[in-house]
N, C-alpha and C positions, 0 to 999 in steps of 0.2 A: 465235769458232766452237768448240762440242765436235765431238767426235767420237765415236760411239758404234759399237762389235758387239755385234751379236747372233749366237750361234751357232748352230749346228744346233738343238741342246735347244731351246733357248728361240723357235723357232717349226716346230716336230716337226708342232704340228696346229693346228687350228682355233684352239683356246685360247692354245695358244702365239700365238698372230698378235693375238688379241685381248691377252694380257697385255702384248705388247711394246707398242700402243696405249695401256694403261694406263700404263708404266712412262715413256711421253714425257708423257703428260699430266698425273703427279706432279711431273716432274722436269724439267720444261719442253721445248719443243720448237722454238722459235725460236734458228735460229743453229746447227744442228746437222744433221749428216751423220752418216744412218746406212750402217753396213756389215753387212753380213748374210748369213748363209753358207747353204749346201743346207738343205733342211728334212729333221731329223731323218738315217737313214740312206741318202740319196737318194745320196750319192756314193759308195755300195758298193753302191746296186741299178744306177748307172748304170757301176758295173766292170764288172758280171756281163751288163751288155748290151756293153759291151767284146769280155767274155770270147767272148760268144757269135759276136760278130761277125766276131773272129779265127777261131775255128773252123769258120767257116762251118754253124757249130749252125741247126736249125731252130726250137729255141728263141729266136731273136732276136727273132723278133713280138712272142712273149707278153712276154718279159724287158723290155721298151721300154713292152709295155705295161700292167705291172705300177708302171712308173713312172709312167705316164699315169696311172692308177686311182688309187694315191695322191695325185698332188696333183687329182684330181677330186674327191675326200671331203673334201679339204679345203672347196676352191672353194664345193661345195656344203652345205657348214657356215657358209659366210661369209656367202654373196650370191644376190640372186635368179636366176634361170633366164635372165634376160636382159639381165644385168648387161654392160657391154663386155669385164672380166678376161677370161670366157672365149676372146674371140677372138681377144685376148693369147697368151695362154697354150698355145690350138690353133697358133697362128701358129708358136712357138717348137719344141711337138711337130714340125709341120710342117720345119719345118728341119733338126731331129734327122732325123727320118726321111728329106729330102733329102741329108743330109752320109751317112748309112750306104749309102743304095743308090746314090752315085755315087762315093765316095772310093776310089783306087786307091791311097792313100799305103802300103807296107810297114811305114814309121816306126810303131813300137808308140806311143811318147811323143807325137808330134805328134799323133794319130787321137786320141787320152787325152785329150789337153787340147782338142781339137775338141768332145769327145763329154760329157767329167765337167763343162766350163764350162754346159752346159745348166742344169744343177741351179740355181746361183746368179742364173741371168736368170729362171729360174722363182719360185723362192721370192721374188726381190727382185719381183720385178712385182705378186704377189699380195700382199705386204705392201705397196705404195706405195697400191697398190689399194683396200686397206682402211682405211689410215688415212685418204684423203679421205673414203671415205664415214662417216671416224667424224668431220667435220670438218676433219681436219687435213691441210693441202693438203701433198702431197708429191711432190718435183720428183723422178720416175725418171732415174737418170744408167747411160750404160752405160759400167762402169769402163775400158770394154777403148779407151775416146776420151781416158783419161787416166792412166794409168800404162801406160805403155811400154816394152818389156822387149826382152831378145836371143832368139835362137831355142832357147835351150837350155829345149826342153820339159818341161816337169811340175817346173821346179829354176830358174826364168827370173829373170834378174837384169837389175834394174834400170837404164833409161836415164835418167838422175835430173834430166839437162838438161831431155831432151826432157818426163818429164814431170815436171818443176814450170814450165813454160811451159805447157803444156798447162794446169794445174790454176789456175794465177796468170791464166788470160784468160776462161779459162771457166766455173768453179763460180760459181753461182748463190750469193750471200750473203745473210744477213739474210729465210733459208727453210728450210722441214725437206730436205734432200734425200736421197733413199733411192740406194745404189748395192751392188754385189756386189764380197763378198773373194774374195780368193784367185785373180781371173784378173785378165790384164793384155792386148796383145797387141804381136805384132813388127812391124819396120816394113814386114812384108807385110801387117799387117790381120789375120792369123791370133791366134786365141786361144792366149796363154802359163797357165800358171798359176805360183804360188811358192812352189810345195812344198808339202806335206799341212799340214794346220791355220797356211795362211799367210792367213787373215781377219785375224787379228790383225795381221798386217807389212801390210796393205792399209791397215788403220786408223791405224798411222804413218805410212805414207805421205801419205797426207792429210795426217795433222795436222802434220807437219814439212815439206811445201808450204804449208800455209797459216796456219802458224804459230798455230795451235789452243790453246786454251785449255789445251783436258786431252782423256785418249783416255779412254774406260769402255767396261771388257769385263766384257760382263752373263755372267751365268755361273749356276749352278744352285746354287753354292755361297755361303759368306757375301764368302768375299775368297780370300786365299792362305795355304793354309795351311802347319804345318809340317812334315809328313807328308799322305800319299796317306791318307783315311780307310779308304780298302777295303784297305789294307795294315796299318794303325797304328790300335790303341787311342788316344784321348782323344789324338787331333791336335788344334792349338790354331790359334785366327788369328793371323795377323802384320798387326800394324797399319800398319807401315812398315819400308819397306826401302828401300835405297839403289841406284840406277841399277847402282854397281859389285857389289852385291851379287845383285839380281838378274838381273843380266848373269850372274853366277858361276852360280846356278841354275839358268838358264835354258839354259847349257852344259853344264850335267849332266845336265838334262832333266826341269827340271818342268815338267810339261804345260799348266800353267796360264796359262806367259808363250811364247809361240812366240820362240823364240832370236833371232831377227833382230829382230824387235819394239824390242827394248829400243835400240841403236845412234840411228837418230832421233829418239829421244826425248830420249835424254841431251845430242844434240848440242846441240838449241836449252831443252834443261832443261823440259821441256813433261812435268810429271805426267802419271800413267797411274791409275787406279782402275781394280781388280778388284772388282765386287760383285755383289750378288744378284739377279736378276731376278724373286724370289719375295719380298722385303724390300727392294722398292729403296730404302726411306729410313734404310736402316742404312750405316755410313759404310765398310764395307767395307775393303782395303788400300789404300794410296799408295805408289806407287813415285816417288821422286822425291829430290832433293837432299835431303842433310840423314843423322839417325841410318842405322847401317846395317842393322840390327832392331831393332824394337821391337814383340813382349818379345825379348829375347837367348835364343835356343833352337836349340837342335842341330835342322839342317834334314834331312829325310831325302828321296832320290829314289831312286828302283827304276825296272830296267828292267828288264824279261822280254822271253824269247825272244832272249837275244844268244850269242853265239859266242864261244868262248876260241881263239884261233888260238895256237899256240905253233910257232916253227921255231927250226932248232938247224942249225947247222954242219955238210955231209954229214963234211968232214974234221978234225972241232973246230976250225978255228981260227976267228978271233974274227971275232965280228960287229961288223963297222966302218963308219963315215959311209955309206961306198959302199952297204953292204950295205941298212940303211935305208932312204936312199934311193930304192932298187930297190923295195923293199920296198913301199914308202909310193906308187913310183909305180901298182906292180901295182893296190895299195888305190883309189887314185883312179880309176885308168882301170874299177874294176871297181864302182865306185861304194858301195863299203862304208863307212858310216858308224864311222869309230874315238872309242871313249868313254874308252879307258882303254889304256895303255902303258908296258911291262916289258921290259929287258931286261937281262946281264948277259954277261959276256964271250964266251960261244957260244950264247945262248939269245936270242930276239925275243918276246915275244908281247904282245898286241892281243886287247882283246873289242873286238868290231864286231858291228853289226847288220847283214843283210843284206836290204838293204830292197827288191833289186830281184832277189832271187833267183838272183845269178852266184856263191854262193863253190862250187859246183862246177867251175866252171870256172877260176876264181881259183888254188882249192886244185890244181889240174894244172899252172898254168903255175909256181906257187910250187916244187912238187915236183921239177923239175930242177935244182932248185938248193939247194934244203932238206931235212932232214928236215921234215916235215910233220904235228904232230900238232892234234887239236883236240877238244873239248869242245861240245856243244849245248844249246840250249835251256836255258842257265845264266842265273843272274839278277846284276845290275850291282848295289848300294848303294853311295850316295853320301850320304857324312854330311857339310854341314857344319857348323861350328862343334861337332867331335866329343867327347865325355868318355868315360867307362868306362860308365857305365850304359849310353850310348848304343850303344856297340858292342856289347854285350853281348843285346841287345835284338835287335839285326840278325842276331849268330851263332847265337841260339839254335837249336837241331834242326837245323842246315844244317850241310852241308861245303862248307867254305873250300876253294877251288882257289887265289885269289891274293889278295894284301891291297898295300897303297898306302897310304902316311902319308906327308902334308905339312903345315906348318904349324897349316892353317886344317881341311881336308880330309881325309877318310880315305874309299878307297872299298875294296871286299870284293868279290870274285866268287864266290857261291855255287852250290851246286847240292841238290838233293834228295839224299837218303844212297842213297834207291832205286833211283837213277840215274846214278849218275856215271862210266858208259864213257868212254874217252878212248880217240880212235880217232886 
């Protein structure tokens, strides 16, 4: 059994849906399960029907129905006027719009995962859709009957018992089957999801229940590179990397590999390929046993829009276990993502992303107890395997607020010169 994703890109539109078609019947399609995420940016039109819903906006018609219309164009880019998809596909609208005008739930994250899991049953149904009619029979699965998770919404972790039981009785072998990433559900039946671009951890999960050949995440690009290209001149491909290595990057935050991803994979040594959905017969990366790059190249990752938190002792004295501690619990409870950590005898500080929009609040209950300074919208690099050129490449035109050297590692927090308030 492989295992294949497809992301968002790679079925955006009509084309998209036909290239994935193509890209199974290059590269075979027997013995494989596909994962397949929203089409295109469907899971930020269906926030904004979120959004709308929360505010009780009169906009929520159109917003829901702006989702509709997109995948209508598709539809009828694909298939005739009286094809059965549409009644699919109407079905599922249908139930969107039943979950909105009866749900009482206050829970922002549960309503989320009710409401963004639409996207993935939509796009997965129109692609199984189409591959029959291109021939190729494919068995629709809905993920949410086999990975099974806790109720911690929009962040859902894994019931690994219940489901590789589930996955070991029921997947259909020795057929193409199509299912959707990134939802799972509780053991109320309610849709979970696993985090933002967690297609990829759905497709380990598979393949480390079913002891899978290898995972392929099709992507727009050739494989993994060493640098972001929209960041970095003359980024190169890495042809191989090693489980422990990209585990490391994948903790810094390259985008490429969704950080949970890599863990299942390495347990049972089950390769991963990153490659092109626009060249699929190029051999793209291998993550897997063995060298830890190849070629040997200082790796760069950038994160934008993070936060420099700095606190400091209201009475100098030193910042100790406890204090951390405290600290780190604040962090958790407030759900801030920490990338980087500094401290020195009366000083703490933490870039963190604030991914759910609380460091205002954060930063008040911290201020009883700290001084409280921070920095915004500053950028994180992360070099590994660092040299002098390479750093030097990162500082240019920027100011340095904080730097980190270890070993392997060196990361930088910068900011614009134009901008560097510290408030």
């Amino acid at each position: 059994m492989r295992i294949f994703k497809f992301g968002g890109a790679s079925v955006k539109d009509a084309d998209g849906i036909k290239n994935v078609c193509s890209v199974l019947q290059q590269v075979g399609y027997q013995d494989v399960l596909v994962v397949v995420s929203a089409m295109g940016k469907t899971t930020n039109a269906l926030e904004t029907v979120l959004k709308d819903y929360f505010d009780k906006s009169p906009a929520l018609k159109s917003s829901v129905q702006e989702v509709r219309k997109y995948h209508n164009q598709v539809l009828m880019d694909l298939f005739d006027d009286n094809h059965p998809v549409y009644k699919l596909v109407n079905k599922l609208f249908a139930d969107l719009d039943e979950f909105l005008k009866n749900s009482k739930s206050p829970n922002y994250n549960f309503v989320y995962d009710q409401v963004v899991g639409f996207g993935e049953l939509i796009s997965s149904t129109i692609l199984a859709q189409y591959l029959a009619e291109c021939g190729l029979a494919a068995n629709w699965i809905d993920v949410r009957d086999f990975i099974k998770t806790d109720n911690n919404y929009r962040d859902a972790n894994v019931n690994w018992p219940a489901t590789q039981e589930a996955i070991s009785k029921n997947i259909k072998r020795k057929s193409l089957n199509v299912t959707q990433g990134f939802l799972g559900s509780d053991e109320n039946n309610f849709t979970t999801t696993l985090g933002r671009e967690g297609s990829d951890y759905s497709a380990a999960i598979f393949a480390y229940c079913m002891n899978a050949e290898s995972v392929t995440i099709w992507k727009d690009v050739p494989g993994v590179m060493n640098a972001d290209p929209r960041y970095f001149e003359n980024a190169k491909l890495l042809q191989q990397i090693s489980y422990r290595e990209a585990i490391e990057l994948a903790f810094y935050g390259a985008t490429v590999i969704h950080p949970k991803t890599l863990q299942p994979l390495q347990r049972k040594e089950i390769p991963l390929f990153v490659k092109s959905f626009l060249n699929p017969m190029l051999p793209g990366t291998r993550v897997s046993k063995g060298a830890d790059l190849e070629p040997e190249l200082p790796c760069y990752i950038v994160k934008r829009n993070q936060l420099l938190l700095s606190l400091s002792s209201i009475d100098f004295s030193f910042i100790l276990e406890e204090n951390i501690s405290e600290i780190f619990a604040q962090l958790h409870l407030y759900k801030m993502k920490v990338h980087m950590i500094q401290n020195s005898a009366i000083s703490f500080s933490v870039c963190i992303d604030d991914r759910f929009g609380n460091f205002d609040r954060l930063r008040k209950i911290l201020a009883n107890k700290f001084k409280v300074f921070y920095n915004e919208n500053v950028s994180l690099y992360t070099i590994r395997h660092f040299d002098e050129k390479s750093v030097k490449t990162v500082e240019k035109d920027k100011l340095v607020l904080l730097k980190q050297v270890s070993r392997e590692t060196m990361q930088i927090v910068t900011k614009d010169p134009s901008d560097s308030a510290l408030r």
